[in-house]
C-alpha atoms as a printed R data frame, in Angstrom:
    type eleno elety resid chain resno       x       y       z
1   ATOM     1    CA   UNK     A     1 -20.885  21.546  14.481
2   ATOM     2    CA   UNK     A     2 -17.318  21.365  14.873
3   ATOM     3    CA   UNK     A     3 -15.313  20.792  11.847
4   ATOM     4    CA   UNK     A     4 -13.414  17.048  11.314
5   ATOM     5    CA   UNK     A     5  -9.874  18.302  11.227
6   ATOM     6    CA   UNK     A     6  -7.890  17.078   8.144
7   ATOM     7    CA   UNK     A     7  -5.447  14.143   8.409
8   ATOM     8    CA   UNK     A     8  -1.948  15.298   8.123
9   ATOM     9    CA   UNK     A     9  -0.137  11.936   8.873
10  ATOM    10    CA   UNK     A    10   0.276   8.554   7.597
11  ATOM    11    CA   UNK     A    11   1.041   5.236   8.627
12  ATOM    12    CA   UNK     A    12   3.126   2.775   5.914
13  ATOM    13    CA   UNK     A    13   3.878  -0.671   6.993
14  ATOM    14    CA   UNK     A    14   6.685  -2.096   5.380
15  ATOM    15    CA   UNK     A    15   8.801  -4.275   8.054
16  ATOM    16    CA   UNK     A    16   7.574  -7.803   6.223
17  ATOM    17    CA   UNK     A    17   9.881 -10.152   4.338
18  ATOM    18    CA   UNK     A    18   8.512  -9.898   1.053
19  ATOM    19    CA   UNK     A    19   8.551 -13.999   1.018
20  ATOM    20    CA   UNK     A    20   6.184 -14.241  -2.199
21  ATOM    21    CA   UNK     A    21   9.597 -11.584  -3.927
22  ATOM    22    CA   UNK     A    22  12.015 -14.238  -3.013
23  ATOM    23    CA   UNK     A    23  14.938 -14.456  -3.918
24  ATOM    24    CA   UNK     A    24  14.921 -10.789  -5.598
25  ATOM    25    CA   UNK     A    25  13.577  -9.350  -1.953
26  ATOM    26    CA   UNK     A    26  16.328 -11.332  -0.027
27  ATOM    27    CA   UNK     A    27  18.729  -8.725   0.326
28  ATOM    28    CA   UNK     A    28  16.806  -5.749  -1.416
29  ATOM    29    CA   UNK     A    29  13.614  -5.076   0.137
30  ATOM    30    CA   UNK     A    30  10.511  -5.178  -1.859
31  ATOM    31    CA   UNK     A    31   9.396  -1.687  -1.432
32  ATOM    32    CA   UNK     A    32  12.640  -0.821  -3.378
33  ATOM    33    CA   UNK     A    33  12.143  -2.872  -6.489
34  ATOM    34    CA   UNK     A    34  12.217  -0.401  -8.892
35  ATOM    35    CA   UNK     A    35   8.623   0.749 -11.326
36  ATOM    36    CA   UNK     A    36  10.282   2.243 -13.805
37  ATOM    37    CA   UNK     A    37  12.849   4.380 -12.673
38  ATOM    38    CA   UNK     A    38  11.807   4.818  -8.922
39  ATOM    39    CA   UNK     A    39  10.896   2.472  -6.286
40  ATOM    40    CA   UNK     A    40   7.648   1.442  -5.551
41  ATOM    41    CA   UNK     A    41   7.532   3.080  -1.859
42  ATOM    42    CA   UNK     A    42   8.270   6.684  -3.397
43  ATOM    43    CA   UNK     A    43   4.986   6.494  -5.214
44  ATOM    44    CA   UNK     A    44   3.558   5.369  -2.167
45  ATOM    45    CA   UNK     A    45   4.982   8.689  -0.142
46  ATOM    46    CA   UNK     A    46   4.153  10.562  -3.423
47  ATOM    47    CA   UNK     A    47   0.282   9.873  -3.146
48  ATOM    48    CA   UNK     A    48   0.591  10.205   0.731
49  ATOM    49    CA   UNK     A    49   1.784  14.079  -0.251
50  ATOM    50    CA   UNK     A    50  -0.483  14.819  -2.960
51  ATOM    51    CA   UNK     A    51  -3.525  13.917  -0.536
52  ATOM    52    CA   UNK     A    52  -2.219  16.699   1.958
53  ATOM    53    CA   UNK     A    53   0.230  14.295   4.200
54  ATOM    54    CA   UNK     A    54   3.478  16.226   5.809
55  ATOM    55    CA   UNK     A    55   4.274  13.509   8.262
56  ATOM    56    CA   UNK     A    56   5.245  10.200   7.105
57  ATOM    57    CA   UNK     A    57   5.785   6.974   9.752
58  ATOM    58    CA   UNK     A    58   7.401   3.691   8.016
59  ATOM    59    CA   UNK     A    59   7.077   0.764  10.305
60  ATOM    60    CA   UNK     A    60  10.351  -0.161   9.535
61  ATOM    61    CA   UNK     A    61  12.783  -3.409  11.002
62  ATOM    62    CA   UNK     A    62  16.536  -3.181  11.322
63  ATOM    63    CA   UNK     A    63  17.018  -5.255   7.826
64  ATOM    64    CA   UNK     A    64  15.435  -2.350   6.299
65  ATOM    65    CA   UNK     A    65  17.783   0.563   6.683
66  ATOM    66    CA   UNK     A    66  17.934   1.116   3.377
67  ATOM    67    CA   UNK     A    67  13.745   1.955   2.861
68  ATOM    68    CA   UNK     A    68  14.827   4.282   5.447
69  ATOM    69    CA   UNK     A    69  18.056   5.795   4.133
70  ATOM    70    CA   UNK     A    70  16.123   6.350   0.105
71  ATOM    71    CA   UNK     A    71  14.054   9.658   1.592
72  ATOM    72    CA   UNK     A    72  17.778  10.606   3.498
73  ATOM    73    CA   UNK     A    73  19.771  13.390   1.624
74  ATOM    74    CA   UNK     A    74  23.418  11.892   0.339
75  ATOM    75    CA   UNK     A    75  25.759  14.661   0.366
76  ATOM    76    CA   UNK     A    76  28.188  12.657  -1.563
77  ATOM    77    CA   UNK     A    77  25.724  11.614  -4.222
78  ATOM    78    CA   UNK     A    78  24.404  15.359  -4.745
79  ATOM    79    CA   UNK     A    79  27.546  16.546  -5.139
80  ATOM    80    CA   UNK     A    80  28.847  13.940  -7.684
81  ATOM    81    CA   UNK     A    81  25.999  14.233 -10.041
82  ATOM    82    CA   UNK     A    82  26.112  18.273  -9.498
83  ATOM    83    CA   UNK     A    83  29.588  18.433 -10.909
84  ATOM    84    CA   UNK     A    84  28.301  16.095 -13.668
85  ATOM    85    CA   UNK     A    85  24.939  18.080 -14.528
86  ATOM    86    CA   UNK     A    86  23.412  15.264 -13.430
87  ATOM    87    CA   UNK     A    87  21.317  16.359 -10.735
88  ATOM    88    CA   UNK     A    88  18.086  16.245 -12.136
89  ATOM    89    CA   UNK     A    89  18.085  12.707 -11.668
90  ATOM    90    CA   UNK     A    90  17.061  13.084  -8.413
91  ATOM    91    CA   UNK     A    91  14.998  16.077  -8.467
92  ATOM    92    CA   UNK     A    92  11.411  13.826  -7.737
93  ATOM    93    CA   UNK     A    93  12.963  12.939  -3.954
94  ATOM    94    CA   UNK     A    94  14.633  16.293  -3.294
95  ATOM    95    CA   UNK     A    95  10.712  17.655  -3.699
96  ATOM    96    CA   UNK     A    96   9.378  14.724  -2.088
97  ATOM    97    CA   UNK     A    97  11.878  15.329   1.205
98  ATOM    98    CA   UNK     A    98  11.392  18.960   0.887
99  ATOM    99    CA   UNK     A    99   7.438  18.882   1.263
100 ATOM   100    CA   UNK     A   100   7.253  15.370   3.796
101 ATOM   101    CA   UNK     A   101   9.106  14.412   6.747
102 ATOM   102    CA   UNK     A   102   9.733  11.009   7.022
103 ATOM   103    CA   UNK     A   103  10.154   8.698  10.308
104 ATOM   104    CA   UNK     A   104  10.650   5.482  11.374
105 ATOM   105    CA   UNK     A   105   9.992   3.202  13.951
106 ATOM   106    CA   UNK     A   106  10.552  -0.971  14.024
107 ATOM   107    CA   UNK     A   107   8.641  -3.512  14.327
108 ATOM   108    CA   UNK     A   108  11.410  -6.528  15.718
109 ATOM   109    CA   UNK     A   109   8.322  -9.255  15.351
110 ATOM   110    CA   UNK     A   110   6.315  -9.993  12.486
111 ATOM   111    CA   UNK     A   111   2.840 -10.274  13.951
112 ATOM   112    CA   UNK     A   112   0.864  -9.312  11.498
113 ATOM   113    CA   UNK     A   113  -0.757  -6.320   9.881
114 ATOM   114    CA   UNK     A   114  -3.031  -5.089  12.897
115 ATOM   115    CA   UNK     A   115   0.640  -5.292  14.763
116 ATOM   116    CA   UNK     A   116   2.846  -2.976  12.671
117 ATOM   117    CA   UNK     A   117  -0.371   0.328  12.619
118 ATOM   118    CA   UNK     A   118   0.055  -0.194  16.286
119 ATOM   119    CA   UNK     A   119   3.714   0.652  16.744
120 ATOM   120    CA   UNK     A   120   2.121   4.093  15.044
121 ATOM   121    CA   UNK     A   121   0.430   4.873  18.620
122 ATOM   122    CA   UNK     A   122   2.833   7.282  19.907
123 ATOM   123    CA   UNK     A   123   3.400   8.991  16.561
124 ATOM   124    CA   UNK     A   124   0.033   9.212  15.811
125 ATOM   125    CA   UNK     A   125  -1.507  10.688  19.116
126 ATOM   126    CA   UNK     A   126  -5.025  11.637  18.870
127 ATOM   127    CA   UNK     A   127  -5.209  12.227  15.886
128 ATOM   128    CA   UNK     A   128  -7.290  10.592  12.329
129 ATOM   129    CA   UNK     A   129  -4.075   8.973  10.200
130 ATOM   130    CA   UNK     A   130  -4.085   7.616   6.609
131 ATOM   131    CA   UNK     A   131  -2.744   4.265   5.976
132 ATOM   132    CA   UNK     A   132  -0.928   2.669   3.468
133 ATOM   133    CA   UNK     A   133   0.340  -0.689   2.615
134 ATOM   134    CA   UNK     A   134   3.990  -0.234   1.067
135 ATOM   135    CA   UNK     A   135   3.455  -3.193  -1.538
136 ATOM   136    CA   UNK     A   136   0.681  -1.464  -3.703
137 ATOM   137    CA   UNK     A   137   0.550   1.570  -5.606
138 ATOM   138    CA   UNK     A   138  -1.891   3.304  -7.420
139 ATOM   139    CA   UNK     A   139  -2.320   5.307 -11.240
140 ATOM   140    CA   UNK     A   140  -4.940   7.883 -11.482
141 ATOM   141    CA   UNK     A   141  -4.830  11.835 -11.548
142 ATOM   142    CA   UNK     A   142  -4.297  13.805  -7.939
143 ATOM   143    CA   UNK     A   143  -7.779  13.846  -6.954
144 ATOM   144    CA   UNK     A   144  -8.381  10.402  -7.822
145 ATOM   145    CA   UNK     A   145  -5.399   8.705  -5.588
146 ATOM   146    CA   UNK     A   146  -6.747   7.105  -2.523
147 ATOM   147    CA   UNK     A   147  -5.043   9.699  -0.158
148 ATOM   148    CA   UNK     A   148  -6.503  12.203  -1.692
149 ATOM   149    CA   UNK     A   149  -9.968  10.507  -2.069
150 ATOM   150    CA   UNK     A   150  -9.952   9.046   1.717
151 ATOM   151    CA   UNK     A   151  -8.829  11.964   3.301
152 ATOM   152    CA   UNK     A   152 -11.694  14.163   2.167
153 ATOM   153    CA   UNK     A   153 -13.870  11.457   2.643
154 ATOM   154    CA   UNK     A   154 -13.204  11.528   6.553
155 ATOM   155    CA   UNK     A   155 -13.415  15.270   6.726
156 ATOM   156    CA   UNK     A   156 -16.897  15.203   5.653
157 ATOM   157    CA   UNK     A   157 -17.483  11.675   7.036
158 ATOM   158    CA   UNK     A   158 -15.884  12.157  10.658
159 ATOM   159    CA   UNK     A   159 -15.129   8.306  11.080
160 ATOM   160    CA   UNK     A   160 -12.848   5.937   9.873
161 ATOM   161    CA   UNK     A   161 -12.556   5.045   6.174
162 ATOM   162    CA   UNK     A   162 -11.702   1.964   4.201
163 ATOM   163    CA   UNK     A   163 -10.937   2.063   0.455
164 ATOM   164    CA   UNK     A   164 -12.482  -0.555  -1.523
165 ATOM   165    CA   UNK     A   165 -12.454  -2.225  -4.971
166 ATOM   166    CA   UNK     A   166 -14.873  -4.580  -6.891
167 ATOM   167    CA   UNK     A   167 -12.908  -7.601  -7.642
168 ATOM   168    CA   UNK     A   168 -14.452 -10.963  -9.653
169 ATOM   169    CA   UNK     A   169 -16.459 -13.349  -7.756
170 ATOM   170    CA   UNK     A   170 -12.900 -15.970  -8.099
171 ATOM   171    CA   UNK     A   171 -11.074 -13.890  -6.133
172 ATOM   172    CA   UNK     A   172 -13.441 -12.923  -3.478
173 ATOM   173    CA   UNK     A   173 -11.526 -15.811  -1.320
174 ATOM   174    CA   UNK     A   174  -8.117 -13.632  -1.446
175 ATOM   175    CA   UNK     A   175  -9.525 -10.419   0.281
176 ATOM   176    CA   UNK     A   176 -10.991  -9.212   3.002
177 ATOM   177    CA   UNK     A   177 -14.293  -8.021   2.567
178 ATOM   178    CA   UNK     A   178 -17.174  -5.861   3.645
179 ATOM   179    CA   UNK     A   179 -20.906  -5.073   3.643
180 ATOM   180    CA   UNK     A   180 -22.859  -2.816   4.307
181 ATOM   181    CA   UNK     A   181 -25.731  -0.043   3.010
182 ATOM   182    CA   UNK     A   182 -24.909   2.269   0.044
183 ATOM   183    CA   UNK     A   183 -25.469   5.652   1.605
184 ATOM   184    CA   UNK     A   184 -24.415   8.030  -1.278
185 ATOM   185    CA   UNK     A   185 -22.688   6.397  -4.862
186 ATOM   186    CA   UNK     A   186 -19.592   4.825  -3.806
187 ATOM   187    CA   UNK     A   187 -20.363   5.608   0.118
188 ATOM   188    CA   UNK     A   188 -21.361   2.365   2.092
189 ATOM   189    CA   UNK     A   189 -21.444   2.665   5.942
190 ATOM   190    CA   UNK     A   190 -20.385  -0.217   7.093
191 ATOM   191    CA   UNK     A   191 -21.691  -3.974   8.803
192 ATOM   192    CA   UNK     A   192 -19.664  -6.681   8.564
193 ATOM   193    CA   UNK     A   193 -16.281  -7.451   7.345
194 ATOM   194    CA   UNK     A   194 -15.406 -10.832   7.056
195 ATOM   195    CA   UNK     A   195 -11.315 -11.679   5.602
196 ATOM   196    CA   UNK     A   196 -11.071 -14.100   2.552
197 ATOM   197    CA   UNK     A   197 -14.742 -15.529   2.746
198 ATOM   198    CA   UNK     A   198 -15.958 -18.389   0.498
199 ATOM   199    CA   UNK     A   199 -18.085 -16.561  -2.164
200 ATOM   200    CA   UNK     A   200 -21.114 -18.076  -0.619
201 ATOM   201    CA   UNK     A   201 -20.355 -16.509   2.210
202 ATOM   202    CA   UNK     A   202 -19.108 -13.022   0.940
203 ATOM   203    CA   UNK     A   203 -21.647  -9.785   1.687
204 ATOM   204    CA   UNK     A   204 -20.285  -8.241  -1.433
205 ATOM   205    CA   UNK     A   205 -17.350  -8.510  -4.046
206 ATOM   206    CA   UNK     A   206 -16.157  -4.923  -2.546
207 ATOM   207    CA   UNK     A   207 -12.897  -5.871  -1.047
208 ATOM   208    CA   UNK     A   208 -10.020  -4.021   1.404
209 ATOM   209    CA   UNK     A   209  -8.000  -2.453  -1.014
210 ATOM   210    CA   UNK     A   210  -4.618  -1.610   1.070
211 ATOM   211    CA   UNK     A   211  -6.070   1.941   2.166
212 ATOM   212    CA   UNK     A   212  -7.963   3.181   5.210
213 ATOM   213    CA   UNK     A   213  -8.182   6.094   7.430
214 ATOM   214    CA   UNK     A   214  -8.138   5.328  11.069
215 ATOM   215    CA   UNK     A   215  -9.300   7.072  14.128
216 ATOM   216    CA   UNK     A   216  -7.363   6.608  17.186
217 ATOM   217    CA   UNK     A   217  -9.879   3.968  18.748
218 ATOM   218    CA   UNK     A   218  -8.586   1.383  16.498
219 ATOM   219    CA   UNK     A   219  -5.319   1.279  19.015
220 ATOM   220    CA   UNK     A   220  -7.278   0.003  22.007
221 ATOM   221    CA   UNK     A   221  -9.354  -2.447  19.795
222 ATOM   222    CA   UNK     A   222  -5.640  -3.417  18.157
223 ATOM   223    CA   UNK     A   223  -4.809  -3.809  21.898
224 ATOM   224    CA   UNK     A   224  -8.171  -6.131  22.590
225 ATOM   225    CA   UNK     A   225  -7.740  -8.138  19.465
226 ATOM   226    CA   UNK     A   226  -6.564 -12.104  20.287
227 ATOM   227    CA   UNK     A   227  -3.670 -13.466  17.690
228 ATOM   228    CA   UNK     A   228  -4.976 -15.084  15.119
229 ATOM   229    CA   UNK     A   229  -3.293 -17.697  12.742
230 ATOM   230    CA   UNK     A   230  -0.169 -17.705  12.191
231 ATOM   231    CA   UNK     A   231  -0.202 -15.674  16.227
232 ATOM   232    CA   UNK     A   232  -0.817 -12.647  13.404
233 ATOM   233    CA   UNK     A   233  -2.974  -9.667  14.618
234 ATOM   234    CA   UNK     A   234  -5.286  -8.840  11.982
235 ATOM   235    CA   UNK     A   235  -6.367  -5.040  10.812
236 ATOM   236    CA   UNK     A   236  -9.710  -6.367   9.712
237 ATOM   237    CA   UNK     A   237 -10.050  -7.730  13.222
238 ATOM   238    CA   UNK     A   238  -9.657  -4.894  15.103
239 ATOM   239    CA   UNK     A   239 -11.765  -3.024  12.807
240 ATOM   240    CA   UNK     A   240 -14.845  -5.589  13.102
241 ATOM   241    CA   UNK     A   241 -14.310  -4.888  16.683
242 ATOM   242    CA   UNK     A   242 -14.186  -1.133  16.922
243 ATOM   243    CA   UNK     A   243 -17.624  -1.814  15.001
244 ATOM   244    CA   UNK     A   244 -18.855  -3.976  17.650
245 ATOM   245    CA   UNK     A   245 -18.727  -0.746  19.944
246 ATOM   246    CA   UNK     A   246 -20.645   1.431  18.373
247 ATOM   247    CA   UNK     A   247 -18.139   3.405  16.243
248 ATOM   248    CA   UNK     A   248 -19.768   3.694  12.331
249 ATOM   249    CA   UNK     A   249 -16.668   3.092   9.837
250 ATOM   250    CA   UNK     A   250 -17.458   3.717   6.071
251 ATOM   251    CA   UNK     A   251 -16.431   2.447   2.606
252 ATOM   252    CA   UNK     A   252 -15.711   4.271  -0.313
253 ATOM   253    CA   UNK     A   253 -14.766   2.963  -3.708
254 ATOM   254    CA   UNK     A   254 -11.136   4.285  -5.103
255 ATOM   255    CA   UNK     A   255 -11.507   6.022  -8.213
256 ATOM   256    CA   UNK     A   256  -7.666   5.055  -8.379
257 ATOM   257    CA   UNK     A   257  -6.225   1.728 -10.410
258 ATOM   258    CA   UNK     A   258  -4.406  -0.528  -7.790
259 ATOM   259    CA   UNK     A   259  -1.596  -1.810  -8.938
260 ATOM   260    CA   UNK     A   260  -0.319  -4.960  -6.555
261 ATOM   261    CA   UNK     A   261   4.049  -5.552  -6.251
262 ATOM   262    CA   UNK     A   262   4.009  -8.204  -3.869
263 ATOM   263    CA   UNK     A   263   4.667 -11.092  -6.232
264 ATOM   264    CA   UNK     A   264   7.159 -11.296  -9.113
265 ATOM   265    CA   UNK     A   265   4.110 -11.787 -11.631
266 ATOM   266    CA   UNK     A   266   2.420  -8.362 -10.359
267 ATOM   267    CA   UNK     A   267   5.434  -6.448 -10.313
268 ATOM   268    CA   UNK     A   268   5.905  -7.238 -13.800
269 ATOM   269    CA   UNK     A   269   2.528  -6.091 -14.710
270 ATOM   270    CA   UNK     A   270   2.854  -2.607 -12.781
271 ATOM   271    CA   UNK     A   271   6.051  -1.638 -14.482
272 ATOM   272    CA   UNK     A   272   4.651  -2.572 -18.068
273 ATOM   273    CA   UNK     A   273   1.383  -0.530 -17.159
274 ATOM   274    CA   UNK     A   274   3.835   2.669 -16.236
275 ATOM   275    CA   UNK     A   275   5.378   1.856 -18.970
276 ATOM   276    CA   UNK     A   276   2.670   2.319 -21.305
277 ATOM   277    CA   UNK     A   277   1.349   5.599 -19.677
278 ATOM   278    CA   UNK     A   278   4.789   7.289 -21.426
279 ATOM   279    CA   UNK     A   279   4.635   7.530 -24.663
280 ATOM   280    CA   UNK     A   280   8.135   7.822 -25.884
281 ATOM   281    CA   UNK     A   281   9.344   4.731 -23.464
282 ATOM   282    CA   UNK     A   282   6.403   2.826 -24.949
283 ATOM   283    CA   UNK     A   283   7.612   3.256 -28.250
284 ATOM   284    CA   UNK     A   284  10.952   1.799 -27.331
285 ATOM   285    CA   UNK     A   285   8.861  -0.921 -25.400
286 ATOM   286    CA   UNK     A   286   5.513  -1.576 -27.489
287 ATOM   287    CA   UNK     A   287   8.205  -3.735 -30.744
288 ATOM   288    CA   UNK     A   288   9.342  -5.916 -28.051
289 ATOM   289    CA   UNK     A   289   6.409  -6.686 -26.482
290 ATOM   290    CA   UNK     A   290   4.922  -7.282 -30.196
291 ATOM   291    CA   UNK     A   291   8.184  -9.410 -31.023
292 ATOM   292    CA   UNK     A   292   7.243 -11.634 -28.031
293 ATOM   293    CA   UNK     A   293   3.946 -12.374 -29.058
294 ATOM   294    CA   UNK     A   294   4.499 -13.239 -32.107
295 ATOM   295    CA   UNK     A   295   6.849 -15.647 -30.779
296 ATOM   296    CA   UNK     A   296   5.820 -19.280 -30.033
297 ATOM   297    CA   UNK     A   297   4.989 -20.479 -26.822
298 ATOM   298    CA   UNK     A   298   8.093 -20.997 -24.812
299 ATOM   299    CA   UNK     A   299   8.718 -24.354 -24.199
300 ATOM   300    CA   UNK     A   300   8.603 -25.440 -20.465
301 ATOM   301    CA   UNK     A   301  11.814 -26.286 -18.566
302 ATOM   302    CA   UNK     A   302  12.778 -30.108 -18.348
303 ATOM   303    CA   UNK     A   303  12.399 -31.353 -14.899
304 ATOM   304    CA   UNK     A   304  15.850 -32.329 -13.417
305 ATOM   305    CA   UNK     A   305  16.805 -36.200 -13.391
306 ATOM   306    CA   UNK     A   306  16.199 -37.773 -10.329
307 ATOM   307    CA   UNK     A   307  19.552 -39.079  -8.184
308 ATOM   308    CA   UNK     A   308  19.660 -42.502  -8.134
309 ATOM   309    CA   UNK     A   309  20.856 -45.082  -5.370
């Protein structure tokens, strides 16, 4: 039997406009809003590298230079904070650029999900590629990140791989979702996937969780996949179709927390999570956070008079 070969690229769309990050994401794009003290779409490139990754495509668009110009080296920059001793403060994306090569490619259109992974074609070739959604980021040690966790998955799996979470029955309706037969703990190989289902009409509570390794098929099925609202091209789609001719895709369960950006409310969340998992910023944090609570309810806003004729 010939051996899977390992996935050595991935796929990151992040050409959207952020709409739900509005007005922060106006002029800054989301996937820079900062966690801490790095932007969310270096710990996205971070788990890409720690799962094996050396070639990194972002599905970019032309208001989004500067996702594209945060993994470029600044001369300038290096050699002001050199002559300052300063330089250390960018050590985490001199290693990151040193071990991954980043590229880029735009999607003008917004069409959807299933839309951006195929402006990937060319870069991908024939090839098995890991990809990521730029708006959530995982916690976790190495061998627990999705990349990691998906990646080895295909190699002993051969086929394409979805990550997947259990969420609560009341939020079954925000997800896509699958079903299928537990083959080993955490393994399912696949049946159905059906996006944002009634619970009623859900197969499971396992939903997509904003990983997957893809084989190449999934281009001609992207290809063969109608517009669907919105005129998006959905992922999920195109995957229910590849299924439809014969090709077995599996689930796994992420050992991984997911930690969502993609609204102002879940971005707050992530960074106080990070937060916590450093002990000597959490003990400059933890007394405000206790002050706060403590506090009363804050009173809601009064709504504005309205004009008069």
């Amino acid at each position: 039997m010939t051996a899977t070969p390992t996935v050595t690229k991935s796929v990151i769309p992040a050409a959207g406009h952020g709409t739900r990050m509005l007005p922060a994401a106006k002029a800054v794009a989301k996937e820079l809003l900062p966690v801490l003290d790095k932007p969310a779409i270096q710990y996205v490139v971070e788990e890409a590298a720690a799962g094996g990754i050396t070639d990194v495509l972002l599905i970019s668009a032309p208001a989004k230079r500067a996702v594209e110009q945060h993994f470029q080296a600044d001369a300038e920059l290096e050699k002001r904070l050199e002559a300052s001793g300063k330089v250390g403060l960018i050590d985490s994306i001199r290693r990151l650029t040193a071990t991954v090569r980043m590229h880029a490619v735009d999607q003008l259109e917004q069409r959807g999900l299933g839309d951006a992974v195929r402006h990937a074609r060319e870069f991908v070739g024939h090839e098995a590629f890991l990809c990521q959604l730029g708006d959530t980021i995982f916690s976790g040690d190495t061998d627990a990140l999705p990349a990691r966790q998906l990646i080895d998955a295909h190699r002993e799996l051969g086929t394409s791989v979805i990550g997947v979470e259990e969420v609560p029955a009341e939020k079954v309706e925000r997800y896509g979702i699958v079903g299928g037969v537990e083959i080993a703990p955490g393994v399912l190989r696949l049946d159905t996937l059906i996006e944002k289902p009634s619970v009623a009409a859900a197969p499971s509570r396992l939903a997509i969780a904003a990983r997957y390794v893809l084989t190449p098929a999934i281009f001609d099925c992207l290809d063969a996949t109608p517009p669907g609202k919105g005129g998006e091209i959905q992922l999920t789609d195109a995957i229910r179709l590849l299924m439809s001719r014969g090709e077995t895709v599996h689930a796994v369960r992420l050992r991984g927390r997911r930690h969502d950006i993609g609204s102002p409310l879940d971005w707050l969340k992530t960074n106080l999570v990070f937060a916590a998992r450093d002990a000597r910023l959490w003990e400059q944090v933890a007394p405000l956070a206790r002050e706060l609570l403590a506090q009363s309810p804050p009173q809601s806003p009064a709504p504005p008079p309205r004009a008069t004729q």
